[in-house]
C-alpha positions in Angstrom: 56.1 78.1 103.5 55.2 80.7 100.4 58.1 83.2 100.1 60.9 80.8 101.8 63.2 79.2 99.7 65.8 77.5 100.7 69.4 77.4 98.4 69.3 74.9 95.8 72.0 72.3 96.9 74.2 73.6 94.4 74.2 77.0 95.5 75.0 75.5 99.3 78.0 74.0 97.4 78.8 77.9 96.1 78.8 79.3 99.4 80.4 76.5 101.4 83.3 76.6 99.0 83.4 80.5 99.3 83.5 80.5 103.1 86.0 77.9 103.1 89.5 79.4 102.6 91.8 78.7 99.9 95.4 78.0 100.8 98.7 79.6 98.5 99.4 76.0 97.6 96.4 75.9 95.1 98.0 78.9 93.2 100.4 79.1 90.4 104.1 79.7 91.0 104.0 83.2 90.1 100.5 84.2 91.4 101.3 82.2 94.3 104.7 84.2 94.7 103.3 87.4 93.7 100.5 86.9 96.4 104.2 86.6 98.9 105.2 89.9 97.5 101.8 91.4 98.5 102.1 90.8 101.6 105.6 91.6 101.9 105.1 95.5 100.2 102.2 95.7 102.9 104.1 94.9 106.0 106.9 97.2 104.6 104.2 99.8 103.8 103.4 99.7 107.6 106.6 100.3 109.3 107.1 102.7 106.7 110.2 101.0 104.9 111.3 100.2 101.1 109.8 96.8 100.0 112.2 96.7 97.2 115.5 95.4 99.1 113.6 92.3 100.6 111.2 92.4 97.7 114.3 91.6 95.3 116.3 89.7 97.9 113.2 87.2 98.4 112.6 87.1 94.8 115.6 87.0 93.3 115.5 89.7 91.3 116.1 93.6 91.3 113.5 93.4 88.1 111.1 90.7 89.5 111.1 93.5 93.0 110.2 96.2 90.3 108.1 94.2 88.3 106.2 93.1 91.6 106.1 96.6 93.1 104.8 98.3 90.5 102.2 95.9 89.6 100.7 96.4 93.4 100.7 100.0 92.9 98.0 99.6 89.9 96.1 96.9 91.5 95.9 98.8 94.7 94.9 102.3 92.5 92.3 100.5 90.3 91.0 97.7 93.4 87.4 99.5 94.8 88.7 99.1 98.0 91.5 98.2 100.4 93.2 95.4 99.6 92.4 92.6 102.0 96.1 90.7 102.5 96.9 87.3 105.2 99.8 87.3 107.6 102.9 86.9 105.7 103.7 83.6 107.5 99.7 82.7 106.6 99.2 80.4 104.0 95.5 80.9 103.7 94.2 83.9 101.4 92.2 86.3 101.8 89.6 86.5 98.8 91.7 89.5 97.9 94.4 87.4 97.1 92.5 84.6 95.9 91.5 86.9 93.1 94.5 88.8 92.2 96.9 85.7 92.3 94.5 84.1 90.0 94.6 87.2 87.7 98.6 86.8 87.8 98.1 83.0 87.2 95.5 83.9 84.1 98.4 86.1 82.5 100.7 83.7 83.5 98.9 81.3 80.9 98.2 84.3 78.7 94.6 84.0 79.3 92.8 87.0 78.7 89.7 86.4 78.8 90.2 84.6 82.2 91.9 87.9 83.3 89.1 89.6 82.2 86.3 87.4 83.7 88.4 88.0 86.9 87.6 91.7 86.6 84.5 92.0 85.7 82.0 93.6 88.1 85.0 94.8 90.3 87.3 96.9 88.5 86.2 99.2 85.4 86.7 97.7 82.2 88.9 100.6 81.0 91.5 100.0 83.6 91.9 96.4 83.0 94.9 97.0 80.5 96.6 98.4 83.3 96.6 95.7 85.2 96.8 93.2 82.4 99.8 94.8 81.1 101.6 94.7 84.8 100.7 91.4 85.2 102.6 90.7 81.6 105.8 92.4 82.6 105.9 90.6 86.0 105.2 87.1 83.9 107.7 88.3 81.9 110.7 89.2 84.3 109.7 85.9 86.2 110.4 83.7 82.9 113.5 86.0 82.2 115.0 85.0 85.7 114.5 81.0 85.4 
């Protein structure tokens, strides 16, 4: 029929992989863990308590807490909307988390342009140092602590 197209196959491929849900385990160790504190500051930020005692118990480190804390305040002040976080116990991700713990992941390896590529189309470019720069001192403090 004129006017109906039908997904190539490879853009059924796209969307069925998008639907399906990604699990922590395909995540680097410190987006994977950083996508733990997420979801830790946002149950906290519920019942109206400090993440940072838990935060640096669970992590291991007063710093990494900080580090971890402070990069979830600029995501969540530069992100165009709420941030979408699992269940703490969950270990499927959101596609909030998805992308964030692969933005940690990209710094992780020092990739900026990854990072970037990340961003693009859903944060202004002129906050990405912002986040880039969090996500450094988090790498950082994590490599500090091992």
């Amino acid at each position: 029929m004129p006017g109906n197209h039908l997904p190539s196959p490879s853009a059924q491929d796209i969307i069925a992989r998008l639907a399906a849900p990604r699990r922590v385990e395909t995540l680097g160790p410190i987006g994977g863990r950083f996508v733990h504190a997420l979801r830790l500051i946002a149950l906290h930020e519920r019942l109206g308590r400090d993440p940072v005692p838990e935060l640096a118990q669970r992590m291991g480190s007063v710093e990494i807490a900080a580090k971890a804390l402070m990069l979830a305040q600029s995501i969540s002040a530069c992100w165009p909307e709420n941030i979408h976080v699992s269940r703490f116990c969950c270990r499927l991700l959101s596609h909030d988390e998805v992308t964030i713990g692969g933005l940690v992941d990209a710094a992780a390896r020092g990739d900026r342009d990854g990072f970037e590529d990340g961003l693009n189309g859903l944060v202004r470019p002129e906050r990405w140092h912002r986040l880039w720069d969090g996500a450094l001192a988090l790498v950082a403090a994590e490599m500090r602590a091992v």
